[in-house]
C-alpha positions in Angstrom: 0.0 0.0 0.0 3.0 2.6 1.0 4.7 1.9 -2.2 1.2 2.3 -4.6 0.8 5.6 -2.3 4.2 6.7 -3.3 4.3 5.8 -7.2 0.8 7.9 -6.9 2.2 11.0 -5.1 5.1 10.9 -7.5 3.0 10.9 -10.8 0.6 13.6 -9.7 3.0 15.6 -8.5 5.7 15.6 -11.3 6.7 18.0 -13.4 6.2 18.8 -17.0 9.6 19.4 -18.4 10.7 21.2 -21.9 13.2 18.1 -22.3 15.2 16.2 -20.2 19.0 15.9 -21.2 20.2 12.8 -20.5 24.5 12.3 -21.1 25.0 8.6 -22.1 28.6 9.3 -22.4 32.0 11.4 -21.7 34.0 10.1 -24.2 34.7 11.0 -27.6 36.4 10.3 -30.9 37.2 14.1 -31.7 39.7 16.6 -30.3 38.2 19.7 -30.2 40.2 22.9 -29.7 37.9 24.5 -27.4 36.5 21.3 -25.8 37.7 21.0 -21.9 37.9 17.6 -22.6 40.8 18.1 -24.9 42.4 20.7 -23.2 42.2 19.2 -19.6 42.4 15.4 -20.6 44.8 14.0 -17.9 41.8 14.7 -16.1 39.4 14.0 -17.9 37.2 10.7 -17.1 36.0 8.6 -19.8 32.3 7.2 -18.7 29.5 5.3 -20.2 26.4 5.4 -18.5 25.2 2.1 -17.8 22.1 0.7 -19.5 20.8 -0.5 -15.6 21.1 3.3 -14.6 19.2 3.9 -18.2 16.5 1.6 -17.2 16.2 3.2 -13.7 15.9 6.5 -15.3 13.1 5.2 -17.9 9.8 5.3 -15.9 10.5 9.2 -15.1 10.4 10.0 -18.6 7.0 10.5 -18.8 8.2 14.0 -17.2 8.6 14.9 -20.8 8.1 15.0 -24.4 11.5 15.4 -25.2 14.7 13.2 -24.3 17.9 14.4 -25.6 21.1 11.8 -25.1 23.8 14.1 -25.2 26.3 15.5 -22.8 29.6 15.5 -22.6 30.9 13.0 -24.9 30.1 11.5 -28.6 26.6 9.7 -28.8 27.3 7.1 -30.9 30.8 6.2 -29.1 27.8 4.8 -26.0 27.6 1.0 -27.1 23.8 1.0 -25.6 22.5 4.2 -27.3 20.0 2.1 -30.0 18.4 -0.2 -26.8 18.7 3.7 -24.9 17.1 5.3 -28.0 14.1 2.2 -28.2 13.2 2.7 -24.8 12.4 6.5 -25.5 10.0 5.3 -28.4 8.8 2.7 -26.7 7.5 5.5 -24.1 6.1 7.3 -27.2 9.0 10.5 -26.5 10.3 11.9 -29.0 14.3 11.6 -29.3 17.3 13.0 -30.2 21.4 13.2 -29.9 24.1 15.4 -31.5 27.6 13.8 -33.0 30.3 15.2 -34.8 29.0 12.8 -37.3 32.2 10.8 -38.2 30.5 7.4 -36.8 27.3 8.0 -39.3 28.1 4.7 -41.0 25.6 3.2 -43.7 24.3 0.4 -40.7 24.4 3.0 -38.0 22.4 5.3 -40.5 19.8 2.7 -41.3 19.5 1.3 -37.7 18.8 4.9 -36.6 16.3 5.7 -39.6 14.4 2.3 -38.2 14.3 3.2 -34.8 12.6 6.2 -35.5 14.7 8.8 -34.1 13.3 12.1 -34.3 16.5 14.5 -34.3 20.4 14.3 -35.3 22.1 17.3 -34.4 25.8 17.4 -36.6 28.2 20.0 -34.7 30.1 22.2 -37.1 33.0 24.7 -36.9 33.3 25.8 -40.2 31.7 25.3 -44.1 35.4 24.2 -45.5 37.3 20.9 -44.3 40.1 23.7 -44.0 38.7 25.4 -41.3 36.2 22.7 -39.9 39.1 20.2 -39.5 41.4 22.8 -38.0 38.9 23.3 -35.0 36.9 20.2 -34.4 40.4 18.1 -34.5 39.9 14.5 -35.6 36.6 15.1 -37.5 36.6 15.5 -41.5 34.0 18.0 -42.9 33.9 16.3 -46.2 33.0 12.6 -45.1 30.6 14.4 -42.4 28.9 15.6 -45.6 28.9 12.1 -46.9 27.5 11.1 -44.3 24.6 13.3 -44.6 23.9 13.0 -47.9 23.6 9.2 -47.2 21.2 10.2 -44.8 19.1 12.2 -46.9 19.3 9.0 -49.9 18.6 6.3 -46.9 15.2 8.9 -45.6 13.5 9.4 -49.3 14.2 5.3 -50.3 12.2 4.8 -46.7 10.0 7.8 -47.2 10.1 9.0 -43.8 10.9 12.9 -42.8 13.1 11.7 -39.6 15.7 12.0 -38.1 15.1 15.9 -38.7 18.7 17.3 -39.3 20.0 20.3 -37.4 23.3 22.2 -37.9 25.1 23.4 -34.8 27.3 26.0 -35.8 30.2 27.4 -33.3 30.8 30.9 -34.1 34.3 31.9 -33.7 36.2 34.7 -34.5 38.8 32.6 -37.1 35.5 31.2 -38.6 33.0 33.2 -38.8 33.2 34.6 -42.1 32.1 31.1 -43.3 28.9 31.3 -41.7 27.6 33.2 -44.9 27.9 29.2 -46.9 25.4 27.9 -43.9 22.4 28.1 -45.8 23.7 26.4 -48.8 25.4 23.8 -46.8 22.0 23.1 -45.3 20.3 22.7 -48.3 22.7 20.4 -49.7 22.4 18.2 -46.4 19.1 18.6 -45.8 19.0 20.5 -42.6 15.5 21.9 -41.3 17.6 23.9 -38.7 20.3 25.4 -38.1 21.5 27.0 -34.5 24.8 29.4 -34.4 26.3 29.4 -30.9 28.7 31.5 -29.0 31.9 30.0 -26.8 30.4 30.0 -23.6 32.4 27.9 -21.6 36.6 28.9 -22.4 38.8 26.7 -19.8 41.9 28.1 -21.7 42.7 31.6 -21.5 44.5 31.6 -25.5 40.8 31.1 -26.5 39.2 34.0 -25.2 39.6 36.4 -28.3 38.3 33.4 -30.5 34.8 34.3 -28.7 33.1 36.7 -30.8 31.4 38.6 -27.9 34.7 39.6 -26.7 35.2 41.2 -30.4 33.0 44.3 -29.6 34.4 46.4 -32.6 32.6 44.0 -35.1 29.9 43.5 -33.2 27.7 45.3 -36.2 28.9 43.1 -38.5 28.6 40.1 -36.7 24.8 40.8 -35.8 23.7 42.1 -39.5 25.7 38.9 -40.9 23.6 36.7 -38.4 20.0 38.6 -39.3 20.7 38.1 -43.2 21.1 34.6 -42.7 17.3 34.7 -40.9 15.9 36.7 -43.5 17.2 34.2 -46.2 16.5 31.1 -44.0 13.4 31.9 -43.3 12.6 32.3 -47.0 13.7 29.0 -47.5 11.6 27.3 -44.6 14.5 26.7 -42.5 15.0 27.7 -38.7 18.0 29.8 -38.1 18.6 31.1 -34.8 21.8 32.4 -32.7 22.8 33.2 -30.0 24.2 36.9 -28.9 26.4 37.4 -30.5 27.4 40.0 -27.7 26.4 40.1 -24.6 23.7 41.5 -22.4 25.0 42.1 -18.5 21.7 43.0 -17.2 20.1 39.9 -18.8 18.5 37.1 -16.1 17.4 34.5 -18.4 19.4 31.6 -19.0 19.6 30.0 -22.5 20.1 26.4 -20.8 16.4 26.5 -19.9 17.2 25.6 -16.2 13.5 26.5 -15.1 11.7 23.6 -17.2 14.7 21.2 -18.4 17.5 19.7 -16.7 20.3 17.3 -17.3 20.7 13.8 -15.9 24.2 13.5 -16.2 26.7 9.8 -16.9 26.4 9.1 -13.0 22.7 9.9 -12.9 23.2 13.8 -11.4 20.3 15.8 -11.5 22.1 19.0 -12.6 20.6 22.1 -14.2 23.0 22.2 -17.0 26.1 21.0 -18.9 28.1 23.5 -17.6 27.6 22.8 -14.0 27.9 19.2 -14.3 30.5 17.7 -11.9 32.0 15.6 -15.0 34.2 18.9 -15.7 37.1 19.6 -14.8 38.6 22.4 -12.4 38.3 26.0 -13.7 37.1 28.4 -16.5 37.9 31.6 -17.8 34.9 34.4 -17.5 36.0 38.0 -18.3 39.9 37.2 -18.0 39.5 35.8 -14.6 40.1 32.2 -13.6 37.2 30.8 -11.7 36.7 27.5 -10.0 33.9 25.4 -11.5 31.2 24.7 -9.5 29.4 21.5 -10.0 25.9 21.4 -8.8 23.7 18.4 -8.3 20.1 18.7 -6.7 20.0 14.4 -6.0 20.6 10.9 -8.2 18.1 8.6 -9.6 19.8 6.0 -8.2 18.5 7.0 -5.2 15.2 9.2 -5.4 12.7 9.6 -8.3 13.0 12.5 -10.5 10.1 14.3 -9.0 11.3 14.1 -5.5 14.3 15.6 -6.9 12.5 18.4 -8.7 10.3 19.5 -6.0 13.5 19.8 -3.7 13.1 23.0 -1.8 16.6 24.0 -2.7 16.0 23.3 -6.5 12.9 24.8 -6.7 14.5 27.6 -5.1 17.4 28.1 -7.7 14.8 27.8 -10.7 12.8 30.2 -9.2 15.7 32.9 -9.4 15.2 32.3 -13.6 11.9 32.5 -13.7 10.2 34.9 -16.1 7.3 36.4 -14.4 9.0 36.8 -10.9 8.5 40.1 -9.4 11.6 40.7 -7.8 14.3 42.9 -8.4 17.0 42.3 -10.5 19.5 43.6 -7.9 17.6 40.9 -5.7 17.4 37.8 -8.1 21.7 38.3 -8.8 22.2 38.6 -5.0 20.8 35.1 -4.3 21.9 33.2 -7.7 25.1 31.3 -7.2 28.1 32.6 -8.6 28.7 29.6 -11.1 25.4 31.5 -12.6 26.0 34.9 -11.7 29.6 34.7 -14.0 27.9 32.5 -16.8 28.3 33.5 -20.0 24.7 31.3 -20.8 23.4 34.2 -18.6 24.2 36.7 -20.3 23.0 35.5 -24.0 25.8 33.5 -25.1 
């Protein structure tokens, strides 16, 4: 009777979640300039979530429409992610996972086209191998393309619109001038949206001009560049959005969406977002200062249902602070946020 009273309580009482991000894995394939797993890899842990801890984190899915298995790490590197992917659909969620593409073979291609997945994000650094391969180290624009054209062949031959393709473009100082072949590049693959993002998290100092908010002398350019590429997106029926590309200190939204998502991270952390997820490693740069990074978990699945973890008094409490319609002060709402938020990029429109 106690335990039918508590799988009760739990249902009615859960919450109704944007997505829930789930990280099946920490390791990857690529080398990625920016990525704090390149840059801080003696110690960096390599982790695969465990398909037991999947399967304890499967009934709370019903939190959600959405599941996206993506963290820290490559997708398709998880040797579980097509049983992790069928026990989304089974639950009637929709699905989805970014790579850096190079493990799109024609099997893994077909299996995912079968299993229905609803999303593939492909990260991107540039519209030339030059510049692409020069950033996102051990990945090879041109096969990535393959790839995706093999995609788009594999979809028509089984007349089916999914898995959707989005583009997730890095904007960087060094590449940003190839931006402008987006559109084309997402024609050519098939792409139904495309999403330009900042460097938010730097954990290396030498990177910090490469972020194009910190480039306020072209900051006209960058934001006209950015709108043309709406204007002639939306013309063509894709999504294009960015983010900044400067920055807006006053701003208290967050674009990780900590007041109706979180992240579920390799241990099974209930963390607000990737960048506070105890996975990384020791420090970052904001605004030429060195700052720990603080790693904040509200609870584990292994231990307590996803609800009893959202409806924590101290979570609900930080989500609060980033909620839209709160009446409080601004000066307030920054004097109770922790300071991991407070000196967050994310925070400030990255």
């Amino acid at each position: 009777m106690f335990e039918w009273l508590k799988r009760h309580m739990d249902k009615i009482t859960s919450p109704t979640l944007d997505w829930v991000q789930v990280e099946v894995t920490t390791s990857c394939n690529g080398s990625c300039i920016y990525c704090p797993r390149t840059l801080m890899s003696k110690r960096w842990a390599n982790r695969h979530m465990p398909i037991e801890l999947f399967d304890e984190l499967a009934p709370f899915l019903r939190h959600t429409d959405l599941v996206y298995l993506q963290g820290w790490g490559e997708p398709l590197l998880q040797n579980d992610l097509f049983e992790m992917v069928r026990i989304c659909k089974d639950r009637g969620k929709r699905v989805g996972f970014t790579t850096n593409g190079m493990l799109l073979t024609e099997d893994t291609i077909r299996t995912l086209v079968d299993l229905q997945l609803d999303i593939i994000g492909i990260s991107l650094a540039g519209t030339t191998a030059k510049t692409h391969n020069r950033i996102r180290k051990g990945t090879d624009l041109n096969k990535i393309i393959a790839h995706l054209e093999r995609l788009c062949e594999i979809k028509a031959e089984k007349k089916t619109e999914i898995p959707a393709v989005h583009l997730a473009y890095l904007m960087l100082k060094s590449n940003f001038h190839e931006i402008k072949e987006i559109l084309p590049l997402g024609r050519r693959v098939g792409a139904t949206e495309i999403i330009a993002s900042n460097l938010a998290l730097i954990v290396d100092p030498k990177l910090s001009p490469e972020a194009v908010f910190n480039d306020t002398v072209r900051m006209d350019y960058y934001r006209n560049t950015l709108d043309e590429i709406r204007h002639k997106a939306t013309r063509e029926n894709i999504v294009f959005d960015y983010h900044g590309p400067g920055l807006d200190d006053a701003s208290l939204r967050c674009r990780e969406n900590v007041h109706r998502a979180c992240v579920i991270n390799v241990e099974g952390e209930v963390v607000p977002c990737v960048l506070t997820n105890p996975v990384l490693p020791s420090y970052y740069i904001f605004k030429d200062q060195s700052l720990p990074v603080r790693a904040m978990s509200f609870g584990n699945i292994r231990n307590e249902t996803l609800t009893q973890i959202w409806n924590k008094k101290e979570y609900s409490k930080f989500r609060d602070l980033f909620d839209p319609e709160t009446a409080r002060k601004p000066e307030q709402i920054r004097s109770d946020m922790p300071q991991c938020c407070v000196r967050c990029y994310k925070r400030f429109g990255a």
